[in-house]
C-alpha positions in Angstrom: 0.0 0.0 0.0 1.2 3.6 -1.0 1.7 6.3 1.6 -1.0 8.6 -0.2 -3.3 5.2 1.1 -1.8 4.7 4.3 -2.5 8.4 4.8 -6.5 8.4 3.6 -6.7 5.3 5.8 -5.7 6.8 8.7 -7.5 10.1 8.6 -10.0 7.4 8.3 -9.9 5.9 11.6 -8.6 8.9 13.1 -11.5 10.6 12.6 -14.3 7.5 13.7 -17.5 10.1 14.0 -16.9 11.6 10.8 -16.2 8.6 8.9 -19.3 6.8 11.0 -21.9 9.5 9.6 -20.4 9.1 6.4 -20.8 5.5 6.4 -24.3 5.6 7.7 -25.0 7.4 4.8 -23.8 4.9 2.3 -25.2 1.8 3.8 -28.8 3.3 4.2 -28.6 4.5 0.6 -27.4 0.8 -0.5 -30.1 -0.6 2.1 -32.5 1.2 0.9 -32.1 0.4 -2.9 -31.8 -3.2 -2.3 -34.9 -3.9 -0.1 -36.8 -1.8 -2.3 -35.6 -3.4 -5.6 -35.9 -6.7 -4.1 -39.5 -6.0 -3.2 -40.5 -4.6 -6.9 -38.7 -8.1 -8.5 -41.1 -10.1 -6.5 -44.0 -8.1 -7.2 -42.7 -8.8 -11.0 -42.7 -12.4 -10.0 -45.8 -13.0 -8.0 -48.0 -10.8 -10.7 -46.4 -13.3 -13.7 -46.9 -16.3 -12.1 -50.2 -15.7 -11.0 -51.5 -14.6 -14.3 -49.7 -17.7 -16.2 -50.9 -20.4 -13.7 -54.7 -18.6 -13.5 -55.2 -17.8 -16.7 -52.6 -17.8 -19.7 -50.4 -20.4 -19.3 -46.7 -19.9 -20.7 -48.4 -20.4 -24.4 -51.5 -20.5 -26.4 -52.1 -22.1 -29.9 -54.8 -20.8 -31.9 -56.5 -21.1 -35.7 -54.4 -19.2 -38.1 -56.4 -15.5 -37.6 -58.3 -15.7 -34.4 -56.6 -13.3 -32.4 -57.2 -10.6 -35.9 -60.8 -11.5 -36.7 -62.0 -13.8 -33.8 -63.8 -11.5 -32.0 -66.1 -10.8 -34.4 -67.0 -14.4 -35.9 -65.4 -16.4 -33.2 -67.1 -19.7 -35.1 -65.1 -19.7 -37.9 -61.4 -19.8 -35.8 -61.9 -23.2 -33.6 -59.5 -25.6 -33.8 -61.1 -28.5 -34.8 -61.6 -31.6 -33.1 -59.6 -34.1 -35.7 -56.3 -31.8 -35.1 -56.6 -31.7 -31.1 -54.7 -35.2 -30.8 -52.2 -34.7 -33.3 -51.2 -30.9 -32.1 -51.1 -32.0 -28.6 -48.9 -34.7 -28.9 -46.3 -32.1 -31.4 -46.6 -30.1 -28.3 -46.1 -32.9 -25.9 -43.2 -34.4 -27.7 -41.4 -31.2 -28.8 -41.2 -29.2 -25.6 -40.7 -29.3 -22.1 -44.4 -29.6 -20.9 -46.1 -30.5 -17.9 -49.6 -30.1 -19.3 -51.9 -29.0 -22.7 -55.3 -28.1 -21.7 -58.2 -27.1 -24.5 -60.2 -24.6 -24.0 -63.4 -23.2 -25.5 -64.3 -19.5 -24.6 -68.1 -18.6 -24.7 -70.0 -15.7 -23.8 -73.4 -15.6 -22.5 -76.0 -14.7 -19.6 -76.6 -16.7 -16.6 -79.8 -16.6 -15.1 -81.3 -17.5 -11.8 -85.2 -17.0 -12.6 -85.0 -13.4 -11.6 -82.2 -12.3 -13.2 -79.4 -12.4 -16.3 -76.1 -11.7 -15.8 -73.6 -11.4 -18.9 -70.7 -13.8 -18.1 -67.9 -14.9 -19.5 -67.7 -18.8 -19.7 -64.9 -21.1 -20.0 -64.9 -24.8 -20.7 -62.1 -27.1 -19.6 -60.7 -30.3 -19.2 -61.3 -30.8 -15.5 -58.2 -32.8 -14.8 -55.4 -30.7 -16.9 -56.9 -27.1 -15.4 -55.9 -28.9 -11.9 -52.2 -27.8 -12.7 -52.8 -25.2 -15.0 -54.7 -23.3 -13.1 -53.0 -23.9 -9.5 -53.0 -20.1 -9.0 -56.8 -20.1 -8.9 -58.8 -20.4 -5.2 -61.6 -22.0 -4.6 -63.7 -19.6 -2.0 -67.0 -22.1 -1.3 -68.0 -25.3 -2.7 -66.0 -28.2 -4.4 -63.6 -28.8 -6.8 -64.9 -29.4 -10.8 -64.6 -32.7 -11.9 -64.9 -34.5 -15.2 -68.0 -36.6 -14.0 -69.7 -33.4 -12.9 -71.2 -33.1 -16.1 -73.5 -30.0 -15.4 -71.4 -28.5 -12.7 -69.7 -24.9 -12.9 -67.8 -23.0 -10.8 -68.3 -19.0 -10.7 -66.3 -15.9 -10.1 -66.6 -14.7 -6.7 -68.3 -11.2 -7.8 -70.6 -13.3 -10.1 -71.7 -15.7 -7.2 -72.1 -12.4 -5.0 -74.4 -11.0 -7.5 -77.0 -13.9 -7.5 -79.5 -15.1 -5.8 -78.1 -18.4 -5.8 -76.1 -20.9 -3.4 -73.5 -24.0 -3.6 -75.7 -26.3 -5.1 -78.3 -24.6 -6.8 -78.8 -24.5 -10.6 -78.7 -21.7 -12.9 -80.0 -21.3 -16.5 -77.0 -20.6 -19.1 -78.0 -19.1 -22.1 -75.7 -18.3 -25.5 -75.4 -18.4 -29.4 -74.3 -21.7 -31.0 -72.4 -22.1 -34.3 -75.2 -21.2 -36.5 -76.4 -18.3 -34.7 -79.3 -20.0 -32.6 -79.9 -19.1 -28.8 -79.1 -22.7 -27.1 -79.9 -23.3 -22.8 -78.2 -25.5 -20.6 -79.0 -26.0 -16.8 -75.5 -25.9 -14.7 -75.1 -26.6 -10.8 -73.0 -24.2 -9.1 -70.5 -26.5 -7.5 -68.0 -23.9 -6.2 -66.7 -20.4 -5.9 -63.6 -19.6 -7.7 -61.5 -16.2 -7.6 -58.3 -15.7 -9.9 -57.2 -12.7 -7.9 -58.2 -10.2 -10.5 -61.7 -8.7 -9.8 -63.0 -8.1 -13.2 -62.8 -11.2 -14.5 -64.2 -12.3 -11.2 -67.0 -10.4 -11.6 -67.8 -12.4 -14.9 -66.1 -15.9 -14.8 -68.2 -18.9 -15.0 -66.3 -22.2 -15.9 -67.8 -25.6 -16.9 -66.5 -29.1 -18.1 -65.7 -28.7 -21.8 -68.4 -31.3 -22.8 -71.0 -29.0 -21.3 -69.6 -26.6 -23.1 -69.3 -27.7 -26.6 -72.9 -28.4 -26.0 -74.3 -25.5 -25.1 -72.7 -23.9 -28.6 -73.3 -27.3 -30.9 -69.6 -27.8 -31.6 -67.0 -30.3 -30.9 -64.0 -28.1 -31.9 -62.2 -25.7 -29.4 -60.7 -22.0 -29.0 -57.3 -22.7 -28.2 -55.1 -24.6 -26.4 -53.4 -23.7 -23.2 -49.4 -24.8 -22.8 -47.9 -25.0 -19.1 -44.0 -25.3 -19.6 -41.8 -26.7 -17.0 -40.0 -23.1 -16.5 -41.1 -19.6 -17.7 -37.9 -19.2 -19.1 -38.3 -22.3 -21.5 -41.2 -19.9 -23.3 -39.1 -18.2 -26.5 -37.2 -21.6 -27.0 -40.7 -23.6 -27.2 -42.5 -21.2 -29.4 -39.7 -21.1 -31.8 -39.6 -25.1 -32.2 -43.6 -25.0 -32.1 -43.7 -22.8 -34.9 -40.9 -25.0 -37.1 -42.7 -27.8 -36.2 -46.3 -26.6 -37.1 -45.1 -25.4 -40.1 -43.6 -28.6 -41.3 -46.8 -30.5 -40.8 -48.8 -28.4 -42.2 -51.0 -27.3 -39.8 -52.1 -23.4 -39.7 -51.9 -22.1 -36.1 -50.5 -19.3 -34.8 -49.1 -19.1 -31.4 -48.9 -16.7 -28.8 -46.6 -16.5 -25.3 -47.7 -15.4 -22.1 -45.6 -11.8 -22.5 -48.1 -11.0 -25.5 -51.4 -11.8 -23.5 -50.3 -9.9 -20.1 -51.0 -6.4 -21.2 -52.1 -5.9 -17.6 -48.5 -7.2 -16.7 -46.3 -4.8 -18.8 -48.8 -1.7 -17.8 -47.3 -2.6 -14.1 -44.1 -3.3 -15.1 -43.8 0.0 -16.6 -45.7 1.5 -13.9 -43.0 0.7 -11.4 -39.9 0.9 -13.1 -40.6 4.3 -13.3 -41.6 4.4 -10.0 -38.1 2.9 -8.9 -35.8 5.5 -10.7 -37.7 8.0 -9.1 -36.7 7.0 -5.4 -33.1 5.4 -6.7 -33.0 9.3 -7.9 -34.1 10.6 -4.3 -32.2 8.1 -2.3 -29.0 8.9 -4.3 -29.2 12.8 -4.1 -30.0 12.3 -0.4 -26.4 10.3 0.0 -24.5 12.5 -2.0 -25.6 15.3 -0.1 -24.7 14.0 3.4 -21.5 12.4 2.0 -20.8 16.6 0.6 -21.8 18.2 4.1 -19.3 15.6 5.9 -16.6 15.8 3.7 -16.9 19.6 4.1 -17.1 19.3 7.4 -13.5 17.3 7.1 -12.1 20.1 5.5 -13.0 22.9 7.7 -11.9 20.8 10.9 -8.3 20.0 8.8 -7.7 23.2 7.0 -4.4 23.9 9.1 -3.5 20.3 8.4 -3.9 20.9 5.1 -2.2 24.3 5.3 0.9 22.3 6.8 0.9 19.7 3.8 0.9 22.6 1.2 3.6 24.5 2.9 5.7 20.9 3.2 5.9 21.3 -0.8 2.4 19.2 -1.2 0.7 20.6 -4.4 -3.2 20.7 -5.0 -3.7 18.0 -6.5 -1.8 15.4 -3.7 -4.5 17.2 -1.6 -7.6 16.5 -4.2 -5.9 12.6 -4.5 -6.1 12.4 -0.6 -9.2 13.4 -0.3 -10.8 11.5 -2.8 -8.6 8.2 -1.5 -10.2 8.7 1.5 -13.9 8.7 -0.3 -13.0 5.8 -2.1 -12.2 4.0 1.2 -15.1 5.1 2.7 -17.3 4.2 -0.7 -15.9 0.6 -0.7 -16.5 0.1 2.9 -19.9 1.8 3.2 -21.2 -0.4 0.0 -20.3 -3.5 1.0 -21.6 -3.2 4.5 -25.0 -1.9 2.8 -25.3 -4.9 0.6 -24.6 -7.2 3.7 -27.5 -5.4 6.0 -29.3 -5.0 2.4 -29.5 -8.8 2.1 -29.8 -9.6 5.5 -33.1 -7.3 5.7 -34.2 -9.0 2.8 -34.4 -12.0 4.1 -35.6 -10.7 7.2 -39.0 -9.6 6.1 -39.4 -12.5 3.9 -39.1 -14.7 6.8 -41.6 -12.7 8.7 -44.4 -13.3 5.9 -46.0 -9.6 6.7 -49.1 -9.2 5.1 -49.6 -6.5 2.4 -53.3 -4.9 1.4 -54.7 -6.4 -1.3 -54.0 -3.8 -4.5 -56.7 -1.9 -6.5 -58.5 -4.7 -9.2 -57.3 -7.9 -6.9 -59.2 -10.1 -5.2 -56.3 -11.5 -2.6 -53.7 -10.6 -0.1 -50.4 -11.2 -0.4 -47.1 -11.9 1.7 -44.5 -9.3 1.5 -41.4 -11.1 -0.2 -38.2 -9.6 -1.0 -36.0 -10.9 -3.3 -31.9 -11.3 -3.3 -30.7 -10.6 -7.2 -27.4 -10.8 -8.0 -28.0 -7.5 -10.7 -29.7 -5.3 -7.6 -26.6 -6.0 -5.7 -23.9 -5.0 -8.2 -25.7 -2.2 -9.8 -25.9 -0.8 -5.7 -22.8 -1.4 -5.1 -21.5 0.5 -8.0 -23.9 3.7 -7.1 -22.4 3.5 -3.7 -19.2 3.7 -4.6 -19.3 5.9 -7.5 -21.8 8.5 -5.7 -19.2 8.3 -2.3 -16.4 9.3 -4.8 -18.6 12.0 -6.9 -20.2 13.8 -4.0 -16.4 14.5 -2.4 -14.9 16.2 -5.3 -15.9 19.6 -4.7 -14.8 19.4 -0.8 -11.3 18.0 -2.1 -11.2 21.1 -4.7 -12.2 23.3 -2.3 -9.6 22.1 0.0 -7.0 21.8 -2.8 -7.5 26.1 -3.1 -7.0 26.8 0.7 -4.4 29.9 0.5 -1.3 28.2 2.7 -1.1 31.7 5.1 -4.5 31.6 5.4 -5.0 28.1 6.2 -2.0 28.2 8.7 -3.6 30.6 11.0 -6.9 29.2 10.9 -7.9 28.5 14.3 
């Protein structure tokens, strides 16, 4: 170690109260960047999870033009019922799966003899929605099962707004294929809620052979993928495509990312909110790291004074100064991403409760995740903000006028 270091280290220790404030500075900035980070990347987490194991899955395969024209003449964009085998077991056999679930999407009203309520229905295979849908609660009743061939589970807001309970049956009423009004009595067998309160509001799901009843069809909408790991998603849809293509069949695929609009609207939301506070907390840190540096200054100015008249020039006095920020930026980060971590896993371990947000249905623990990138990118503003926001009190100090400085008192 060079004497301009030995020196910065021990103004360092010499001066513990100073250096102390200046550290607790640092290591609240750092603290506060990681918990707060962590906290957002599990909110990312949670949010995606829940809406791929609720409602989209990591993939879904369509007819070629549904997702343009479908809407309007939904009839014409089914996948039909000859294809189902054959596309599932591409699926199956190309990618890492653990489940393909049809599904046929209906709309409708559901009455209970005094009134209709517009819904939007969902017919499934029983068994496969099990792990699909793993994200979704059941509130009252029983699970649906393959052999409950008239059962249906509702959305919690939908239950709430009949006149019905567990057990009861309810008129459902919607178009067919050919554009006739078709009835079907279901049983309510449960109470569901995905966690998102408009679709709550409007969810009714039945078995799929109920379903394709009620609209005189044995094809489906689409066809819901769950991949082992999220991060298996691009990869799959690539070799789904390149295998769809080469058998001819004319589907068109879509991943979770493209379905969660909701998702990215967060996303956004919060990024921005992030570099907002990272902002706040940074301009708070730099300015206490200043006023203490400052402070250094003032108390050392005959010090100083001495090293100039000793043949030191300016810019030895900047270098110590800024040696002595760097010190102080390494030891102030690394502490802050040690407390930072160790808080993080503190209040995950405590499982505190946060209010449900605006549009959800559930309450969630706080979690606060560890990542590797939060940690690196903090310890780099630490440092780099310790050694920024002490270059004016080191060229300030570096312009002392010797006399001057000598008589200070």
């Amino acid at each position: 170690m060079g004497l301009g270091w030995k020196v910065a280290l021990l103004n360092i220790m010499r001066n513990g109260r100073r250096s102390l404030i200046t550290l607790a500075a640092i290591v609240f900035g750092c603290t506060s960047l990681i918990i707060f980070g962590g906290f957002v990347q599990s909110m990312y987490e949670g949010m995606r999870e829940s809406m791929i194991r609720s409602q989209l899955g990591h993939i879904q395969i369509y007819a070629k033009g549904y997702n343009q024209f479908g809407k309007a003449e939904p009839e014409k964009y089914l996948i039909a019922d000859g294809e189902l085998k054959k596309i599932s077991e591409l699926v199956e056999n190309e990618t890492d799966t653990l489940v393909v679930a049809p599904r046929l999407n209906f709309n409708g009203l559901l009455s209970d003899g005094k009134q209709s309520i517009a819904i939007t229905g969902i017919g499934i295979d029983a068994e496969k929605e099990v792990m699909l849908s793993s994200a979704i609660q059941i509130v009252q009743g029983d699970d649906l099962f393959p052999e409950d061939i008239s059962a249906a589970h509702l959305g919690e807001g939908l239950f709430n707004a009949l006149d019905v309970q567990i057990g009861d049956y309810l008129t459902l009423l919607a178009s067919t294929q050919d554009g006739a009004i078709n009835a079907v009595d279901v049983q309510v067998m449960g109470v569901i809620t995905t966690g998102v309160k408009e679709l709550d509001d409007r969810l009714l799901r039945v078995n799929l052979p109920l379903a394709q009843e009620l609209l005189y069809t044995s094809d489906i909408t689409r066809l819901v993928v769950l991949l082992e790991e999220t991060e298996l998603t691009s990869t799959s849809i690539a070799t789904l495509a390149s295998v769809f293509e080469q058998n001819n069949l004319n589907l068109e695929i879509k991943s979770w990312e493209e379905l969660a609009g909701y998702y990215h609207q967060v996303v956004g939301l919060f990024n921005g909110v992030f570099g907002f506070i990272t902002v706040i907390v940074l301009v708070i840190v730099a300015l206490s790291i200043s006023n203490t540096m400052l402070m250094a200054v003032m108390e050392r100015t005959r010090e100083l004074g001495t090293i100039r008249a000793m043949g030191g020039t300016p810019r030895q006095v900047v270098n110590l100064i800024l040696l002595e920020s760097v010190f102080l930026g390494l030891i102030g980060s690394l502490l802050g991403l040690l407390i930072g971590a160790l808080a993080a896993k503190g209040i995950t371990y405590a499982e505190w409760m946060m209010p449900r947000p605006p549009g959800s249905t559930q309450d969630y623990p706080i979690r606060v995740f560890v990542v590797p990138d939060i940690l690196l990118k903090t310890f780099l503003l630490g440092f780099c903000i310790s050694l920024v926001s002490s270059l004016y009190p080191a060229i300030k100090a570096s312009r002392l006028p010797v006399v001057k400085a000598l008589r200070f008192t």
